[in-house]
C-alpha positions in Angstrom: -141.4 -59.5 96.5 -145.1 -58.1 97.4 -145.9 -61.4 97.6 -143.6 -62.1 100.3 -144.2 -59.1 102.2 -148.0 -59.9 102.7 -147.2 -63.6 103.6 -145.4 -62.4 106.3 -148.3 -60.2 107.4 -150.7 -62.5 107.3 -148.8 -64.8 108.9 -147.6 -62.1 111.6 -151.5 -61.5 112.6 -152.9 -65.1 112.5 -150.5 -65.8 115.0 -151.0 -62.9 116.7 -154.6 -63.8 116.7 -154.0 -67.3 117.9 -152.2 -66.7 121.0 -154.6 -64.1 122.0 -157.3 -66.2 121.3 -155.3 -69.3 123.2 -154.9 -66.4 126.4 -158.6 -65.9 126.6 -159.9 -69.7 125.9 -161.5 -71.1 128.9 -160.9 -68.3 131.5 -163.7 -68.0 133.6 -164.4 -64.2 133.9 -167.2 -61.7 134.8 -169.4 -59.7 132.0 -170.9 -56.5 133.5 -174.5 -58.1 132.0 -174.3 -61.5 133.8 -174.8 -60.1 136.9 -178.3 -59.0 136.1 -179.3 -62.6 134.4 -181.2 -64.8 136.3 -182.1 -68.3 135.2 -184.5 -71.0 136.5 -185.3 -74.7 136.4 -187.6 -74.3 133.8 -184.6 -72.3 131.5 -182.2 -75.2 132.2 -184.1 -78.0 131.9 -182.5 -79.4 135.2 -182.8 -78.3 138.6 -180.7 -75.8 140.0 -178.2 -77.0 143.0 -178.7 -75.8 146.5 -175.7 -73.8 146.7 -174.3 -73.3 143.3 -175.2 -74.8 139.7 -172.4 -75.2 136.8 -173.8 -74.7 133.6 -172.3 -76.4 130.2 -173.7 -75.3 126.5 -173.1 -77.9 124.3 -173.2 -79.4 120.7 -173.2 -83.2 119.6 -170.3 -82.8 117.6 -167.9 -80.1 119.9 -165.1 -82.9 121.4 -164.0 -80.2 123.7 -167.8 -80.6 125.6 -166.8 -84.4 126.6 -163.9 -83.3 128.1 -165.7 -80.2 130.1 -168.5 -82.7 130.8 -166.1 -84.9 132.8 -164.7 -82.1 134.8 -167.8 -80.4 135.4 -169.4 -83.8 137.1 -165.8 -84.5 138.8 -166.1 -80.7 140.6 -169.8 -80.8 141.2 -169.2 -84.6 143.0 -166.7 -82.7 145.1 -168.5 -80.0 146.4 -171.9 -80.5 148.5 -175.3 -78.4 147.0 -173.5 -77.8 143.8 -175.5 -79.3 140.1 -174.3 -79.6 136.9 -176.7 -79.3 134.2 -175.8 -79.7 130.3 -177.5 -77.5 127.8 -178.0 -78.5 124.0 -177.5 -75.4 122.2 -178.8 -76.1 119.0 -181.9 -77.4 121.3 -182.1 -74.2 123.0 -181.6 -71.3 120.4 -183.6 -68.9 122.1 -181.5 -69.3 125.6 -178.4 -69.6 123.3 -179.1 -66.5 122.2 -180.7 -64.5 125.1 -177.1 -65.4 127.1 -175.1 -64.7 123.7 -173.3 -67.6 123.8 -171.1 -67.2 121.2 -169.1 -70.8 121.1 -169.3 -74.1 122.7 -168.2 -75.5 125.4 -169.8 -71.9 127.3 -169.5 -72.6 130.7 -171.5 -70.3 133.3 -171.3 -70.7 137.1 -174.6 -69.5 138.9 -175.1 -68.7 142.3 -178.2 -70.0 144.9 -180.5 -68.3 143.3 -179.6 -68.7 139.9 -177.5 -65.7 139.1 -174.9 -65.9 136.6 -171.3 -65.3 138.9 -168.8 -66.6 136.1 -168.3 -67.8 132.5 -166.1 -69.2 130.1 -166.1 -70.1 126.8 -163.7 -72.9 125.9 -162.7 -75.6 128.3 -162.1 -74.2 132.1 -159.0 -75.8 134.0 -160.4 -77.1 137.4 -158.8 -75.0 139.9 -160.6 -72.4 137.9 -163.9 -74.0 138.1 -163.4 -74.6 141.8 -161.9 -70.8 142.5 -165.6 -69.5 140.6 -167.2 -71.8 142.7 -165.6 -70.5 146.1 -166.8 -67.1 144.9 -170.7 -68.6 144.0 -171.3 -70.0 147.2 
């Protein structure tokens, strides 16, 4: 019967876990830090967009990233002076880690002068993406 019981508990709080974690995934938000962080050309590897940059951290093997990638280029195409740049994050540990990125796809929307306005980690839906954007420009 004690076996039972903590079935049942650990059954209660992985899915407890897994629709909080399903609420959160992909919500672009704001972190009190971002704010402050700045990045540049030479951080990204890309050049930054004229009036707003989207930001993907990626891995070869995260399938979730393809899927970002294509909405990322689809929003950027859409809106004039807006880049979208692709990070490896096992290429780039130290920016990984300086931006505590945590989990891939990250996505971070930066403004004109390269301040981070927005993230997400997990694949953004597009009127998100676009909404963040609105704000960024």
């Amino acid at each position: 019967m004690t076996g039972l019981v903590v079935c049942l508990v650990v059954l209660a709080v992985a899915t407890g876990f897994g629709l909080l974690r399903a609420g959160r995934d992909g919500r672009l938000r704001v972190r009190i830090k971002d704010g402050t962080v700045r990045l540049s050309e030479t951080d990204l590897g890309g050049p930054l967009g004229e009036r707003a940059t989207l930001v993907q951290f990626s891995t070869a093997f995260c399938q979730p990233c393809r899927a970002t990638r294509r909405l990322l280029a689809e929003v950027a195409g859409m809106v004039e002076g807006v880049a979208h740049v692709e990070v490896d994050a096992e290429a780039q540990l130290e920016l990984v880690r300086r931006l505590e990125v945590l989990r891939t796809p990250t996505v971070l929307v930066l403004d004109a002068a390269g301040r981070v306005v927005r993230r997400a980690a997990g694949m953004p839906r597009k009127a998100d993406v676009i909404a963040a954007l609105g704000q960024a420009v």
